[in-house]
C-alpha positions in Angstrom: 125.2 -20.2 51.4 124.7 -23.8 51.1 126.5 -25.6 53.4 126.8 -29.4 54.5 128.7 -30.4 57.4 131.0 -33.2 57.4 131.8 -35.6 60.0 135.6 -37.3 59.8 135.1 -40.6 61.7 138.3 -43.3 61.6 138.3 -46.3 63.7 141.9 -46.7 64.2 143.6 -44.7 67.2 146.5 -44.6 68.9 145.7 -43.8 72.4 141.9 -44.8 72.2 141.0 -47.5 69.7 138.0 -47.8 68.6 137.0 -44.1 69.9 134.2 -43.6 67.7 132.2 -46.7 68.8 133.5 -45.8 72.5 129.6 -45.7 73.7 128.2 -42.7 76.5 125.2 -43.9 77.9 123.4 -46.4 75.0 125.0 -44.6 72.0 128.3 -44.7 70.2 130.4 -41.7 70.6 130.0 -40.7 66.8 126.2 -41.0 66.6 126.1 -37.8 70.0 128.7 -35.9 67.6 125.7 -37.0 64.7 122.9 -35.8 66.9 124.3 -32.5 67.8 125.8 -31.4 64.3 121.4 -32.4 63.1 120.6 -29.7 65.6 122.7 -27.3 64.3 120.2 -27.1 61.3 123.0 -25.7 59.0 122.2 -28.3 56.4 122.8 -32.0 55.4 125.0 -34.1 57.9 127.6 -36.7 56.4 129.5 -39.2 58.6 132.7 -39.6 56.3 134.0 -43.2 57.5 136.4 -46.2 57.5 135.0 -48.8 58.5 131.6 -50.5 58.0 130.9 -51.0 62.0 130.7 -46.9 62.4 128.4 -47.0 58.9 126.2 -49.2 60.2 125.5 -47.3 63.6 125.1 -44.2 61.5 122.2 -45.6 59.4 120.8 -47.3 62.0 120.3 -43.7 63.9 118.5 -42.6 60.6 121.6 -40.9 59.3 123.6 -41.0 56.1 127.0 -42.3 56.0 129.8 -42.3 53.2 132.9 -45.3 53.1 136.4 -43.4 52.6 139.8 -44.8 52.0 141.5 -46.1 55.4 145.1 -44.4 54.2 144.2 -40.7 54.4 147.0 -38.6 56.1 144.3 -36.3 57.9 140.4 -35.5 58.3 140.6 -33.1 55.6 141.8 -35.5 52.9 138.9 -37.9 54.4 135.5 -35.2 53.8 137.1 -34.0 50.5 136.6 -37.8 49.3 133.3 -37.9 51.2 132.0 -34.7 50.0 132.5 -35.6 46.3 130.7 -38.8 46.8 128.1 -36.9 48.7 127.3 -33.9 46.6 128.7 -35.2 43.1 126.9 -31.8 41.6 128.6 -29.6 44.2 125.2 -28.2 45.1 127.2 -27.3 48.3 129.6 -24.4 48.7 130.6 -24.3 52.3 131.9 -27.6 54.0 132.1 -27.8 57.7 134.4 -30.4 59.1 133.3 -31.0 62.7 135.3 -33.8 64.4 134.1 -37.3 65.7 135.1 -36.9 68.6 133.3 -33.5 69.9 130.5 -35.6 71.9 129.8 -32.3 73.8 129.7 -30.0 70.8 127.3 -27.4 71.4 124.8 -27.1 68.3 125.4 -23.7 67.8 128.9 -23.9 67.0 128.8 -24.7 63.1 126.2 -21.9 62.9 129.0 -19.8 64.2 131.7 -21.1 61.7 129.3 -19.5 59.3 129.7 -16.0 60.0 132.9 -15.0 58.9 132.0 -16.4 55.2 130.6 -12.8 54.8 133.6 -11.6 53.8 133.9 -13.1 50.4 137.8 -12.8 51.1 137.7 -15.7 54.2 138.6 -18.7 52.7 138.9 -20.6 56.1 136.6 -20.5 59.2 137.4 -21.7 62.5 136.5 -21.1 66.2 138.2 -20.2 69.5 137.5 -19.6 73.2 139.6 -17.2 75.9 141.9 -19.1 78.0 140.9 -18.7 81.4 143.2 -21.6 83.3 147.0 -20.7 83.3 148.2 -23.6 83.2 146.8 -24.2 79.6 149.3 -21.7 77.9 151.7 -23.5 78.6 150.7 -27.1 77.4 152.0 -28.1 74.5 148.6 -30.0 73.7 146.8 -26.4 73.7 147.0 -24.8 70.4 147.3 -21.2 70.8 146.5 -18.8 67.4 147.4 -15.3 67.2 144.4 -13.5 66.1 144.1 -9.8 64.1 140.9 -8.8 65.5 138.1 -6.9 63.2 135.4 -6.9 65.6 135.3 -7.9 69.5 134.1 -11.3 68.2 136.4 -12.0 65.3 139.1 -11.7 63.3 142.2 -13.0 61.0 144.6 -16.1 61.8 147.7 -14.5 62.0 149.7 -17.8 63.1 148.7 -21.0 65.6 151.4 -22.5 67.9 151.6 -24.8 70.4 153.7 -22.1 72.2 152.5 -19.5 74.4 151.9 -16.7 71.8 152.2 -14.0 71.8 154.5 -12.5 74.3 153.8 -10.2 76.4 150.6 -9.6 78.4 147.1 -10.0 77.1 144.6 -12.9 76.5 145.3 -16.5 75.3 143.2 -18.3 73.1 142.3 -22.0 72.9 141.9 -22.9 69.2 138.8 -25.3 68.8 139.7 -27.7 65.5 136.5 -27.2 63.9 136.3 -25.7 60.2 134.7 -24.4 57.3 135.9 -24.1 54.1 134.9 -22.4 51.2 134.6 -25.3 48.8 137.0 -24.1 46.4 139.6 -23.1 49.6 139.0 -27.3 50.9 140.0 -27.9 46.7 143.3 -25.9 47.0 144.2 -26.7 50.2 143.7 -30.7 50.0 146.5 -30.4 46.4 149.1 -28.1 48.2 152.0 -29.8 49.8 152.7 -30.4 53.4 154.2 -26.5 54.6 157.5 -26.0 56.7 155.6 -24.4 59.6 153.0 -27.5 59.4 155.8 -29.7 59.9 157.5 -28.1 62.6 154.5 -27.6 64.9 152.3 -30.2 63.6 149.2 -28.4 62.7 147.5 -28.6 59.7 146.1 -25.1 59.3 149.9 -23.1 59.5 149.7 -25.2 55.5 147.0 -22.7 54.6 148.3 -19.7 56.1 151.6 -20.4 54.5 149.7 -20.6 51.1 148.4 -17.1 51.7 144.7 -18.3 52.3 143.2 -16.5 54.8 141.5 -18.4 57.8 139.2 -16.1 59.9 138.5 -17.3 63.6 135.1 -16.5 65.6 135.3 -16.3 69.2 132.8 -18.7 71.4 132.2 -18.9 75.2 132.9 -22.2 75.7 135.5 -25.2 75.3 133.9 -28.5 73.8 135.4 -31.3 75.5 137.3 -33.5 72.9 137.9 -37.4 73.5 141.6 -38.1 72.8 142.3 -40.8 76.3 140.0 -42.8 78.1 140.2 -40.0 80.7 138.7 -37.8 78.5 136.0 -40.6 77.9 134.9 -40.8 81.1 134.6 -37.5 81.5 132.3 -37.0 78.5 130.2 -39.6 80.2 129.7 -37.8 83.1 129.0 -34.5 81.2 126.6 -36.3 79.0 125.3 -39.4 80.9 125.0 -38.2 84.7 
């Protein structure tokens, strides 16, 4: 494998503007996602951005940084521009697409979103942790995938909703949006159109699965906390700045 990860950066959000310059302690959230995707060691790291401002803090860390169109409907549109200006040769064949705003990010997570690329039949990668707060299957904000397990660890994406799924009783799952893609799966999904299920639940991935690509998900202990309010800013600053 040669993979490169990919980091999906826009400056323009609705309930936090400006969220990857939102600084933790003396850095801009983007460069700590930056930092801990470089001690991942899983390859080359790209920041795929907007605007020049988030470029500039990049470079300034000693990183590389790519300029994308503002208009793209979604992070994955946004590192399939930036990987083509990135690896023109496509010297890479598995892209990870670890989002901007995973300040707490363990390193060891995109090492982990390389696993299931064994199987020559994953197209997909993507990570999950066990629900241990009940209150979480219920919120709508909590995406929940149904999971054909192969090993204790791992196994195929059967469906993701923001519904408690399935019935009955059992575990719960907490999906964690990070991905890998083969990079002829990130080619096919980025041309197919928008899917029923994708519109009805708003989730990107139910696009693949209704494709018939097959997304394998690898289990992890641990939740990273992702910045979406300034709540969720603060509380990365504690985490990360105490």
């Amino acid at each position: 494998m040669q993979p490169i990860i990919l980091i999906p950066a826009r400056r323009a959000a609705t309930r936090l503007p400006d969220k990857p310059l939102a600084m933790i302690g003396d850095q801009p959230m983007i460069v700590h996602v930056w930092q801990r995707a470089m001690e991942a060691e899983v390859g080359p790291v790209v920041v795929a951005c907007d605007d020049p401002e988030i470029a500039w803090v990049i470079e300034r860390s000693g990183g590389i940084a790519v300029m994308t169109n503002k208009d793209h409907a979604s992070g994955s549109d946004r590192i399939f521009e930036a990987l083509n200006i990135a690896d023109p040769k496509k010297q890479h064949d598995i892209i990870i697409n670890l989002q901007g705003d995973l300040p707490t990010c363990e390193a060891h997570l995109p090492e982990q979103l390389l696993i299931p690329f064994d199987n020559p039949e994953v197209d997909i990668a993507t990570l999950a942790t066990e629900i241990t707060d009940p209150a979480e299957v219920m919120r709508e904000s909590v995406v929940k995938p149904v999971i054909a397990f192969d090993t204790e660890r791992q196994g195929r994406a059967l469906y993701f909703s923001r519904c408690a799924v399935p019935h009955g009783s059992g575990p719960y799952y907490h999906h964690i949006g990070i991905y890998g893609y083969r990079r002829s799966a990130l080619e096919r999904f980025i041309a197919l159109p928008p899917g029923v299920l994708e519109q009805r639940e708003k989730l990107e991935q139910l696009r693949a699965l209704e494709a018939g690509m097959r997304i394998d998900i690898r289990l992890v202990d641990a939740m990273p906390l992702g910045v979406d309010t300034q709540e969720d800013l603060d509380k990365a600053r504690e985490l990360l700045c105490p």
